[in-house]
N, C-alpha and C positions, 0 to 999 in steps of 0.2 A: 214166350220169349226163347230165342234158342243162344244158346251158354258159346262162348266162344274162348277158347285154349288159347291164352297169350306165354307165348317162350319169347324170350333173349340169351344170346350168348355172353353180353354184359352181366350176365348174374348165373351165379351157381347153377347149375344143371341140377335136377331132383334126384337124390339120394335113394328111393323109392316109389313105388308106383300111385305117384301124384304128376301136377302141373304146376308151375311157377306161378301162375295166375289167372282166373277165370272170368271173364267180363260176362254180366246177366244184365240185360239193359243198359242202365247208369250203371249200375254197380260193377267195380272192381274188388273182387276177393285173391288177395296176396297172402299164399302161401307163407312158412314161418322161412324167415332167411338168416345162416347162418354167416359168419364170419370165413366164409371159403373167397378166396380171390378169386374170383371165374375166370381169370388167363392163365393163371397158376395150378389152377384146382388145389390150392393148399392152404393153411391159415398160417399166412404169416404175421398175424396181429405179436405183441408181445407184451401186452398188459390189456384190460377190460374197456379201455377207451380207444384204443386201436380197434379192437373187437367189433366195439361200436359202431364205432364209425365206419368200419367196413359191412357192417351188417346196412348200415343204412343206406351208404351208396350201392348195395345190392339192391334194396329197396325201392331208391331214387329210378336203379335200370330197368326196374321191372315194370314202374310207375310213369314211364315218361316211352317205353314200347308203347304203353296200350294209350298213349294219348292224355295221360294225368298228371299231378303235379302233386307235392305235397299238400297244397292249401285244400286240394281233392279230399286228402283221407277224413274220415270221419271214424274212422274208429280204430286203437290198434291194442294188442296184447305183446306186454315182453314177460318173454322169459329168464330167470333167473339162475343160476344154481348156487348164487350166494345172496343174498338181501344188502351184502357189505356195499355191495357192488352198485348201489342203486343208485347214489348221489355221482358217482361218474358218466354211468347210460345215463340220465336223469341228463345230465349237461351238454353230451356229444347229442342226443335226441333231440333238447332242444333248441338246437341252434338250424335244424331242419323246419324247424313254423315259424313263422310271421309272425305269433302271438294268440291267432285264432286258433288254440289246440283243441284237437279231436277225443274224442271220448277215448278213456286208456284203463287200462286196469294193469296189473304188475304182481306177477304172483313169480313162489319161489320151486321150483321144480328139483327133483333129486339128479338129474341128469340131464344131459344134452347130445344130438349125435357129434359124432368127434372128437364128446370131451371137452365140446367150448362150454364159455359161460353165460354166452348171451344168445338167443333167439324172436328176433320180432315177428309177429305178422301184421297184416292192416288189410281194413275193408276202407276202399274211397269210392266218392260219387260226383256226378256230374249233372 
């Protein structure tokens, strides 16, 4: 199978020497996205559900370049730097699925680049 580099300008530019997203077959592996407004390149979130929700329409851009959709992901991981914080990502997340949610796990991390507080990535299939 050969790996194909999926980029958008709807979503953050990569911060380091990675890709926004790597499609292997079915499989879409999505890169962890912060809360950066990709026409701004800045975060203008100002609480953890703004955060969110920006993280996720980075998400949604990155997810709907390579031809996918949220009901696609199967799998994702968030990042925390507070646990407090979990019942609001917890709410903004999901209001992104139908109800069919995807395998997830939620751990709490000491940092994040920029200083935010939330980080997602997601594996989806087709």
């Amino acid at each position: 199978m050969e790996k194909k580099i999926i980029k958008t300008e709807q979503a953050p530019a990569p911060i380091g020497p990675y890709s926004q997203a790597v499609q292997l077959g079915n499989f879409l592996f999505i890169s962890g996205q912060v809360p950066i407004n990709p026409a701004t390149n800045t975060i203008e979130a100002t609480d953890i559900s703004g955060e969110a929700e920006q993280v996720m329409q980075n998400l949604k851009a990155v997810l709907e370049t390579a031809g996918y959709n949220f009901a696609d992901v199967v799998k994702t991981t968030i990042f925390l730097t507070d646990m407090a914080n979990f019942p609001a990502v917890n709410e903004v997340y999901g209001k992104y699925f139908d109800g069919n949610y995807p395998a997830r796990e939620t751990v709490a991390v000491k940092g994040l680049p920029r200083n935010v507080n939330v980080e997602i990535s997601m594996i989806a299939s087709k």
